[in-house]
N, C-alpha and C positions, 0 to 999 in steps of 0.2 A: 390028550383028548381035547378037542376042539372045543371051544366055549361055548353056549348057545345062542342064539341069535334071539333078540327080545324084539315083537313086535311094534312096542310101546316108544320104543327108541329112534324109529324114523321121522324121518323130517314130513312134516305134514304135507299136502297136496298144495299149490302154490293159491288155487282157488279157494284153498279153505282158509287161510289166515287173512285177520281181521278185515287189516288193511283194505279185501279183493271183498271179502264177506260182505264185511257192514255196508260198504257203498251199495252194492248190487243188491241187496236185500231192500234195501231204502228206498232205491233208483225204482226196484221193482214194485216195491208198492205204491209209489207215487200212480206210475204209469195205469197200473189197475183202477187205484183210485181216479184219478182221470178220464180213463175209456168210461167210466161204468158213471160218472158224473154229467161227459162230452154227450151221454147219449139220453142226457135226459133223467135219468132215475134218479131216485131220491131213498135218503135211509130214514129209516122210522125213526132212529135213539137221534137222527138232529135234533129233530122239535124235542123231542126228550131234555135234552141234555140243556137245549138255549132257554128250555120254559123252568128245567131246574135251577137256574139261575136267577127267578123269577118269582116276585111276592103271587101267591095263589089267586088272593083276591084280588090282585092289580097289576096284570101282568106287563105293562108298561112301564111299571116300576121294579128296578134290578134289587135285592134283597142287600140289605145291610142300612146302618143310618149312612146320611148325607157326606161322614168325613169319610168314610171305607168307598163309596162311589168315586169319590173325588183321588182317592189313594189312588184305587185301577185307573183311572185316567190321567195320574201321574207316573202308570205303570205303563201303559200303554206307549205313553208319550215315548219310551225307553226306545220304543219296538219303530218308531217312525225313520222316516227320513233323514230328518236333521237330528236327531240322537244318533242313528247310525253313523252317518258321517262324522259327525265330530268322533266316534269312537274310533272308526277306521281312520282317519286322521290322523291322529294322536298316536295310535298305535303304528301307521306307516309314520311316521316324520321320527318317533325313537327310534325305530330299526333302524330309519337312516342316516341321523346322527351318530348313532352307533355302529355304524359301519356294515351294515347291513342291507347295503342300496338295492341287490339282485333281490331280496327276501323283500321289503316295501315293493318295488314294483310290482312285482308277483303278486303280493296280499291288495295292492290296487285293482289290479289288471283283471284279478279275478273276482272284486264287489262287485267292479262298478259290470262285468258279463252279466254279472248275477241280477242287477236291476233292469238291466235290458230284458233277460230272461223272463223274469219276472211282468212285468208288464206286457209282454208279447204274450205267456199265457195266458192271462187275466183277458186281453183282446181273443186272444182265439176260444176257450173254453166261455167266456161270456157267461157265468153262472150268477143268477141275481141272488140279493144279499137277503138275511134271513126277512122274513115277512110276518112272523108270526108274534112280533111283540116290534116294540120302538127302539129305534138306536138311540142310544144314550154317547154317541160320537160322529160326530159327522165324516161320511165316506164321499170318493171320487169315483172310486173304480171299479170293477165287475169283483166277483167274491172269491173264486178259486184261480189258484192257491190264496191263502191269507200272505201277502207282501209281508206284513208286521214276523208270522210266524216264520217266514222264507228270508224273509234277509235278516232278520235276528239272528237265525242257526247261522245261514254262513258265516256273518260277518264274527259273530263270536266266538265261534268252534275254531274259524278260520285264523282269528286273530289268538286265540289259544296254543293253536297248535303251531303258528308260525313261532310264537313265543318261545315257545317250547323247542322249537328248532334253534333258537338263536341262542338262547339260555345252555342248551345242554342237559338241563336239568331235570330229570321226573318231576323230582318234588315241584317244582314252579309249574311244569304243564298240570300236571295231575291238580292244586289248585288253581290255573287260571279256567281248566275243563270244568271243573268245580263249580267255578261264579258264573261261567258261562252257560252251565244247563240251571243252574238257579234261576238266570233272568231269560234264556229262552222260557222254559216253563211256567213262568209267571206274565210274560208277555204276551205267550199264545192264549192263557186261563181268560187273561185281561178280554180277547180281542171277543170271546164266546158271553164274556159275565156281559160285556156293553149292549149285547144283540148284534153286532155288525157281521161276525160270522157263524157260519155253523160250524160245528167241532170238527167237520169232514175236509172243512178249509184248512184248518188249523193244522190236523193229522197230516194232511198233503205238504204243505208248507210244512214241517217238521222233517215230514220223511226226505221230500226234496233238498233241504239243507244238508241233510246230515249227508247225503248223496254228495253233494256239489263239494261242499269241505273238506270232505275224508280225501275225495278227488285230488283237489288245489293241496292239500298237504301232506299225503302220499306223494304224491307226483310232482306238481307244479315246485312246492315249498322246497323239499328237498333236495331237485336239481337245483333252483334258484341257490337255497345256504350252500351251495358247492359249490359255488361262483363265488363265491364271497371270501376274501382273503382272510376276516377276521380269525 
């Protein structure tokens, strides 16, 4: 008598694991969020959201005493420029001591796309930064995506997951994913508590990261560690 066939038992559809999911799920809301941004409209829960971060009677002033301000602007700092880089640094120069040269390229090659990217939307979507209370950090550039919240995800999911390729190890990716959505999530909180954006930058700049990473370390990461003799 022939055994029965269990439906439960097949291999899933190639579009439905994670890998294909999460990226295009992310990639897709960015893109929404963007059109519906590009075109002018605005959501109600922004002001919401940047004024709850805000003493009632002084909304120029961000809630908490003077040392907790100064924390998120030590938080923030995390989310800039020159934190990024020194982290992606650090982290490309040990892979490549480590014999890891194909995997450092790659985890290069694909930041520094990512600040291009970055910048080139900010010029083309040109969305001005919140208005409704006072930045408590001085900005240069147009508001959407938030840069802080978009090259945070990459660079740290990115540098996570490369880790994690080189390591071998669950246990080491699973905590470097770890510390890496700790300080994205604190750094995109940071960029909303300051006034400088609105939470719709932040969301965009999240989704777009988790897009571009999953990408680079699906793809990019893992041909790279297969060039690599270690």
């Amino acid at each position: 008598m022939p055994e029965p066939v269990h439906a439960m038992s097949r291999t899933p559809a190639p579009w439905l694991q994670p890998r294909i999911l999460i990226p295009a799920a992310a990639g897709l809301a960015f893109l929404v969020l963007a059109a519906f941004i590009a075109s002018d409209r605005s959501f109600a829960f922004d002001t919401r959201l940047v004024l709850l971060f805000r003493d009632p009677a002084n909304p120029a002033v961000p809630l908490g005493p003077a040392w907790f301000q100064e924390a998120v602007r030590d938080m923030t700092a995390l989310g800039s420029f020159v934190g990024l880089f020194f982290m992606a640094a650090t982290a490309a120069l040990a892979l490549w001591f480590c014999g890891y040269r194909h995997l450092a390229i790659g985890l290069a090659v694909s930041l520094l796309a990512a600040l291009l990217a970055s910048n080139g939307l900010k010029i083309a979507i040109g969305r001005e930064r919140p208005d409704v209370v006072g930045h408590a950090a001085l900005t240069f550039t147009a508001s959407f995506p938030s840069g802080h919240a978009f090259l945070s995800a990459v660079t740290l999911l990115s540098i996570a997951g490369f880790v994690g390729l080189a390591s071998r190890r669950e246990d080491i990716k699973r905590l470097c994913m770890t510390l890496a959505w700790v300080m994205i999530l604190l750094i995109g909180l940071s960029r909303i508590y300051l006034g400088v954006h609105w939470p719709t930058d932040v969301i965009g700049g999240w989704c777009l990261g988790v897009a571009w990473s999953s990408i680079a370390v699906a793809w990019v990461g893992r041909k790279m560690v297969a060039s690599d003799p270690v």
